[in-house]
C-alpha positions in Angstrom: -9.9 -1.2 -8.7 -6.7 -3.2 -7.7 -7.2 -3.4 -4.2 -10.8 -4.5 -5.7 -9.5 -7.2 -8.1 -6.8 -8.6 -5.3 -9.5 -9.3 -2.9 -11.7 -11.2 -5.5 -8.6 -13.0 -6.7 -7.7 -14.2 -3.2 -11.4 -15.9 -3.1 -12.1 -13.0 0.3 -15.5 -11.3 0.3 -16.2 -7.6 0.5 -19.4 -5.8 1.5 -20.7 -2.7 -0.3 -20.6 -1.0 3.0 -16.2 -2.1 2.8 -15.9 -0.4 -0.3 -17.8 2.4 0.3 -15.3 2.8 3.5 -12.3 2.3 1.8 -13.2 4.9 -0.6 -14.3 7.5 2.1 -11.1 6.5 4.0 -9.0 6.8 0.5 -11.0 10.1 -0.6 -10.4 11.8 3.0 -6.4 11.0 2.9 -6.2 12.2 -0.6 -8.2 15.7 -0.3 -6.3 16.3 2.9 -2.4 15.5 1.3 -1.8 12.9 3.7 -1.5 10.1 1.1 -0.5 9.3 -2.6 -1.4 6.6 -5.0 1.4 5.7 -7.2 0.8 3.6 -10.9 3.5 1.5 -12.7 2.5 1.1 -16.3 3.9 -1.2 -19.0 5.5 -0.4 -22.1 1.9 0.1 -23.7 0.9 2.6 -20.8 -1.2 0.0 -19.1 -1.5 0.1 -15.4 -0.4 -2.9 -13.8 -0.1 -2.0 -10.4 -0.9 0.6 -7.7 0.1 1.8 -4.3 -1.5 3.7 -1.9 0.7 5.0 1.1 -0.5 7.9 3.8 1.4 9.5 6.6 1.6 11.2 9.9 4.4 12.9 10.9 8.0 11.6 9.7 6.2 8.0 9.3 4.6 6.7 6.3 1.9 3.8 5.9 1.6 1.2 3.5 -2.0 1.2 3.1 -3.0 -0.9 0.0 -1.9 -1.7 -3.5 -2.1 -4.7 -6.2 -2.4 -6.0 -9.8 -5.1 -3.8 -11.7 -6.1 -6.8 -13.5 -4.7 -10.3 -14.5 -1.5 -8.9 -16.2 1.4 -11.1 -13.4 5.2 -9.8 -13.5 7.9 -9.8 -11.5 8.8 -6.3 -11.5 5.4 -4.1 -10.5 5.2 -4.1 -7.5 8.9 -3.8 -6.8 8.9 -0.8 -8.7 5.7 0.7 -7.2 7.1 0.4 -3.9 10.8 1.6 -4.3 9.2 4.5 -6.1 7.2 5.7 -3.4 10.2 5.5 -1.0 12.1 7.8 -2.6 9.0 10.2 -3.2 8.3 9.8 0.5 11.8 10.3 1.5 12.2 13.1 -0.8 9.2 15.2 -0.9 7.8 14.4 2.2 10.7 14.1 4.0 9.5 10.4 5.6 12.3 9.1 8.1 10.4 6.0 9.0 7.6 3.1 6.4 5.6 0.7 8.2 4.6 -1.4 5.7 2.0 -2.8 8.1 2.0 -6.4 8.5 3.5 -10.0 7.0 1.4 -12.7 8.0 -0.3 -12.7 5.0 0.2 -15.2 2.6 3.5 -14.6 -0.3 3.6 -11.3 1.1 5.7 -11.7 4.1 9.2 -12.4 2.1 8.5 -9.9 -0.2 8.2 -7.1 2.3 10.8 -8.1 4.4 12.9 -8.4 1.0 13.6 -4.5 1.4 15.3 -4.9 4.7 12.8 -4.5 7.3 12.8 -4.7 10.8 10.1 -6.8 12.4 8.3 -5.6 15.1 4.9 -8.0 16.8 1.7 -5.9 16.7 1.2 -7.0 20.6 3.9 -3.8 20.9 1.2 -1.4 19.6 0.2 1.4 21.9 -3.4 2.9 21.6 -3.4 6.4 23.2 -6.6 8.2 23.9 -7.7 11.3 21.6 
């Protein structure tokens, strides 16, 4: 429902067949343990954001995550993040999070803000399966 509401806020359209994907995709993860959604809530046990991270190996993806609805602070998302680090680093024992990407608009300084290193997707390598 975040992910949902961030998409509609930033004026991008989503086909049914992209939802029902990212819910396969986020249902698959999840019933497999290789991801976990995190929720900050307010004082009044609101939800106000969500993350969604999987992982392979010692490495942990930053899949998805937003603003449930139109509740704005500067402190969610922080939280949701720095939260899941330590749960990844401590139950999962995650060396390595690839927060996947920072071209996007406003999110760029605020994922390099918890001292990333910057690599260009051209350095990707596809191997065959």
């Amino acid at each position: 429902e975040s992910y949902k509401y961030m998409i509609k806020n930033n004026q991008m359209t989503w086909s049914k067949k992209d939802v029902k994907e990212l819910n396969n995709l986020t249902n698959n993860l999840l019933n497999n343990n290789k991801a976990v959604i995190n929720y900050i809530s307010d004082s009044d046990n609101n939800i106000v954001y969500s993350t969604l991270y999987s992982w392979h190996q010692d490495t942990a993806y930053y899949l998805y995550g937003g603003s449930k609805d139109k509740v704005k602070n500067d402190w969610s998302s922080t939280i949701s993040h720095w939260e899941m680090f330590k749960f990844l680093s401590n139950e999962k024992k995650i060396k390595i999070v690839d927060l996947e990407g920072i071209n996007s608009p406003k999110r760029g300084h605020f994922k390099t803000s918890f001292g990333a290193s910057i690599f260009p997707y051209y350095q990707i390598k596809f191997r065959k399966v």
